[in-house]
C-alpha positions, -999 to +999 in steps of 0.1 A: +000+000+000+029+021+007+045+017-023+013+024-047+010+059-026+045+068-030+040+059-071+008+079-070+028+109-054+056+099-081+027+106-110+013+134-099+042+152-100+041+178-068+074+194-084+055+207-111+032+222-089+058+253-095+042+263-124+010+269-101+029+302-088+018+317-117-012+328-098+005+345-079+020+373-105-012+391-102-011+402-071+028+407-071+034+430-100+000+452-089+007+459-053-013+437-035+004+408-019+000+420+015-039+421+012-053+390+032-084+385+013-068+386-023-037+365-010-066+340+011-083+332-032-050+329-047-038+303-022-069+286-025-070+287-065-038+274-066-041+245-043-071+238-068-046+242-099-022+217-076-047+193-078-060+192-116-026+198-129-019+164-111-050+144-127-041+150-161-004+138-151-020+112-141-039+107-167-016+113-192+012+083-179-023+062-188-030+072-220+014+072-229+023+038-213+032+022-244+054+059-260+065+062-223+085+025-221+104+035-249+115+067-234+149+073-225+141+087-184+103+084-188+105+046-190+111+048-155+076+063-141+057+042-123+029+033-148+059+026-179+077-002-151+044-014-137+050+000-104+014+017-103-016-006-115-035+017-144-066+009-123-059+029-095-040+054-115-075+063-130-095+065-098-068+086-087-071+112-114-106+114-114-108+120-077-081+146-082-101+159-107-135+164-088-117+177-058-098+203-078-134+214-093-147+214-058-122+238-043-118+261-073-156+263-070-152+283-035-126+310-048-156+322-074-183+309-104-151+329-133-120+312-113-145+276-119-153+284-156-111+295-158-106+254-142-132+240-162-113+252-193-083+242-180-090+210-176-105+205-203-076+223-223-053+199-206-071+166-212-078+176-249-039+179-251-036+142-238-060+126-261-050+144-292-036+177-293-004+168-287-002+149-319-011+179-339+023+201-348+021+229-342-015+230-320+006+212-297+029+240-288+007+262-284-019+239-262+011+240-240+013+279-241-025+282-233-024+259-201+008+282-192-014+315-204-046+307-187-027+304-147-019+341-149-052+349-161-064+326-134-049+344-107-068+374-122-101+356-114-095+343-081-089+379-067-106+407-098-073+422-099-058+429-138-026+431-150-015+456-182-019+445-214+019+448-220+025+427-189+004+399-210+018+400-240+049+393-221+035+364-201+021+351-234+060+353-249+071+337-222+044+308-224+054+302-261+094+303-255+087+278-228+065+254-248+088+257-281+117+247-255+102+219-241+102+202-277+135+215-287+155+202-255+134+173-264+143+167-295+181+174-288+176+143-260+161+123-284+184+129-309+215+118-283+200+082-279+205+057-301+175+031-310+152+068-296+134+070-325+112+098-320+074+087-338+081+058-312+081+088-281+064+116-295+046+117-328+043+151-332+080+158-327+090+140-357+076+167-382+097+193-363+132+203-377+162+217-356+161+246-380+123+255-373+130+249-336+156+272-335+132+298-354+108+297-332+130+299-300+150+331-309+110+345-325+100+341-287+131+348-270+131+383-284+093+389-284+098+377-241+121+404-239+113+436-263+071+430-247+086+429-210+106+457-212+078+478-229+056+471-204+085+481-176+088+512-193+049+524-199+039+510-164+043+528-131+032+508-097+000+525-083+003+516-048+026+539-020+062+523-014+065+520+024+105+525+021+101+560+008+066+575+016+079+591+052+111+611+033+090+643+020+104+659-008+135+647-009+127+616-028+096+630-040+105+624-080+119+588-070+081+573-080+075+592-109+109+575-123+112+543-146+123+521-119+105+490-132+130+490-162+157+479-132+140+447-135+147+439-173+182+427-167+173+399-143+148+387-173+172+392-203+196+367-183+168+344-173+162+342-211+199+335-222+203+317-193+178+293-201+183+292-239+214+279-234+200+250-207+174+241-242+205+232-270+221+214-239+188+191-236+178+199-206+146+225-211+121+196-213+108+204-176+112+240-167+100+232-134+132+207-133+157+234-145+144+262-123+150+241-090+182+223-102+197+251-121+213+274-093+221+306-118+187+306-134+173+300-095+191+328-084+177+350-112+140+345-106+144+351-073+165+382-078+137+391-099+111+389-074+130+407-049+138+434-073+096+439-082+095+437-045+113+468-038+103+488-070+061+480-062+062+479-028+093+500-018+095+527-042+056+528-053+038+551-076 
């Protein structure tokens, strides 16, 4: 019994629960962290997220057995070696699935019609989108898209156009380097023959790969820093607010543009982690990868002190 929990912890994948954070950008980049009831829905909504996310894991180790034994790593998840019975595998998602509904059902009737499509989004992906070229990148990008825009709906908060665009660069940059660090670990394994592990990845070149990497490397970072330079926090920085006129013309200043650095390394930084193979999970990279850690985190602390130090 031990052992099938363990394998069932295994397939759900809690490590990917990172990209759940997402939710959280809302209230971070407009200034209201520190309010209890908006922080209260986004914790809830992404406990919710924690658990759907980790039905259609599950559900997807079902449906990819047979791809997933002739994987070079993902041979060894518990479904591929037999360690998990695909019975209980599929009770397990569907509970997951019903109790993820539940919960995002209390944050509010948008945040449930936001995990309804979701769900649906991601299952869909499963069963057949993935197969598509193409439509499979960017069913990747949408599940990515539509966290941020969930964290929107758990609290009626909105982030700046310009702040989307960037999070929908970012979504597309991650999802074309998924398939291109997969296809360069593929490509490094003999007897790998990739319509035997991912159909879809056969019909992509290295060349268009590497297209569509730099296209949404450079749209990432020319939309972030547009949107650093034409937005200005709207909430009063508690470092400075006490100082009178002395810093009075620190708000009205382009701080925010202090942060484009941090994501201009992030970018290369992890560009360089996709033609070394090892962009399939970002989750994986951004815990295991100490300079990209370090950047995020810089980056965080550095909207920190520009929204909530500096203000508007």
């Amino acid at each position: 019994m031990d052992r099938i929990f363990i394998s069932i912890i295994k397939t759900a994948r809690p490590r990917q629960w990172l990209k759940n954070l997402a939710l959280f950008v809302t209230i971070l980049i407009t200034g209201h962290i520190f309010e209890p009831q908006a922080f209260r829905q986004t914790i809830v909504g992404c406990f919710a997220f924690c658990l759907l996310s980790s039905s259609t894991y599950l559900f997807n180790d079902i449906l990819d057995c047979s791809h997933d034994k002739k994987h070079p790593f993902k041979k060894f998840r518990p479904i591929a070696n037999g360690t998990l019975p695909i019975s209980v595998a599929v009770v397990s998602s569907v509970i997951l699935m019903i109790s993820g509904l539940i919960v995002s059902r209390f944050v509010g009737t948008l945040f449930f019609i936001f995990s309804l499509v979701f769900i649906v989004l991601e299952y869909s992906y499963t069963l057949f989108l993935k197969h598509i070229t193409v439509i499979d990148i960017l069913a990747i990008t949408a599940a990515y898209f539509l966290r941020v825009y969930a964290g929107e709906a758990a609290t009626g908060y909105h982030i700046s156009v310009w702040f989307a665009l960037a999070a929908l660069s970012l979504a597309l940059f991650l999802a074309v380097g998924k398939r291109r660090a997969e296809l360069t670990l593929l490509q490094g394994y003999r007897g790998s023959l990739l319509n035997q592990t991912r159909i879809s990845l056969s019909h992509y070149s290295e060349k268009l790969l590497d297209t569509y990497t730099a296209m949404f490397a450079n749209s990432t970072f020319i939309t972030y820093a547009f949107y650093t330079f034409l937005e200005r926090p709207t909430t009063a920085g508690f470092f400075l607010k006490n100082y009178g006129d002395f810093v009075a013309d620190i708000p009205g200043r382009k701080w925010m543009m202090a942060t484009v650095p941090f994501v201009l390394y992030g970018i290369m930084r992890y560009m360089q982690l996709i033609y070394e193979g090892k962009g399939e999970s970002p989750e994986i990279i951004l815990t295991s990868d100490m300079p990209l850690f370090a950047t995020v985190i810089l980056w965080v602390i550095s909207i920190f002190f520009v929204v909530y130090g500096i203000g508007g």
